[in-house]
C-alpha positions as semicolon CSV with decimal commas, in nm:
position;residue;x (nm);y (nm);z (nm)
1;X;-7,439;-7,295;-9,558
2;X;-7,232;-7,491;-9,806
3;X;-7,452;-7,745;-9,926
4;X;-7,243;-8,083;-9,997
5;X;-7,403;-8,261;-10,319
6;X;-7,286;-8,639;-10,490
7;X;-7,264;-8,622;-10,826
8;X;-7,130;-8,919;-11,028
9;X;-6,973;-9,014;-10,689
10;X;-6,808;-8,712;-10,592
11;X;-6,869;-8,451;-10,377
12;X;-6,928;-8,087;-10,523
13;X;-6,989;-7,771;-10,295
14;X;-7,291;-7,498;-10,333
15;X;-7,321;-7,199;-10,128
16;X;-7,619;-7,145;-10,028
17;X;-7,766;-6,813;-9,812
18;X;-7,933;-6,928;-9,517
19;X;-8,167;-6,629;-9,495
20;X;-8,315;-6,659;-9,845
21;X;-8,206;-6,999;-10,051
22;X;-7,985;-6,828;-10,277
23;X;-7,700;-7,007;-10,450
24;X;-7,350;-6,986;-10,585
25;X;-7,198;-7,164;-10,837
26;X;-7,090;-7,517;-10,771
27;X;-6,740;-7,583;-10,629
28;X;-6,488;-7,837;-10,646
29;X;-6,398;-7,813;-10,353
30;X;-6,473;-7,685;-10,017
31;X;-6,210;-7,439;-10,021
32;X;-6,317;-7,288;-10,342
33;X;-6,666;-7,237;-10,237
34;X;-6,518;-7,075;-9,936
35;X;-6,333;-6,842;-10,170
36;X;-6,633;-6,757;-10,363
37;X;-6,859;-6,697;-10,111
38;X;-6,545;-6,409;-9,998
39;X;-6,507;-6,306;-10,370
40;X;-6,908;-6,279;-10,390
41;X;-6,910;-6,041;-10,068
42;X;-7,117;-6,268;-9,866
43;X;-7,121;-6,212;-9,486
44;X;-7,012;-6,497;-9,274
45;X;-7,025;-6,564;-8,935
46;X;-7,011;-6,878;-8,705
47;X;-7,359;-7,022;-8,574
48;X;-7,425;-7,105;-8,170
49;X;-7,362;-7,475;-8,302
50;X;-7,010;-7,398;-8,459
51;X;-7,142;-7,452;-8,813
52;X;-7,026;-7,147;-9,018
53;X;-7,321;-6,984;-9,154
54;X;-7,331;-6,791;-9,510
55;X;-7,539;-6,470;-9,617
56;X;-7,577;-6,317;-9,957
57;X;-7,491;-5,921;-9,901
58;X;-7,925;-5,813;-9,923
59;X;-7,959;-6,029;-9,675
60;X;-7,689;-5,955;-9,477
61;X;-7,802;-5,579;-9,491
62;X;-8,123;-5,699;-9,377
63;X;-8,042;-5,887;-9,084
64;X;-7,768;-5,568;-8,950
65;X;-7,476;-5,798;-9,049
66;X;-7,310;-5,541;-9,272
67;X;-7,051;-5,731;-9,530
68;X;-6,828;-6,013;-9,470
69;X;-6,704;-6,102;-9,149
């Protein structure tokens, strides 16, 4: 997931694995945490509810996902 956070009344962006909490750096924007969960080799896949869902690569061996999708 991409965790939206408010700070001094704007929105930043943290990747965040689903699987095991980890996190990425904060973003700007959502784009650029889209692009570093990509640069960061995270798998990604879309969830049964159409959310996009985000896995750091152990976990993403783990589950069978391989790398990114």
């Amino acid at each position: 997931m991409i965790k939206i956070n408010h700070v001094a009344g704007q929105r930043r962006y943290t990747p965040t694995c689903e699987f095991c909490g980890e996190k990425l750096g904060t973003e700007d924007t959502w784009y650029d945490a889209v692009g570093a969960v990509k640069k960061a080799g995270w798998a990604s896949e879309k969830g049964t509810t159409g959310q996009w869902l985000h896995f750091c690569p152990d976990c993403a061996r783990h589950l069978g996902m391989g790398g990114q999708k």
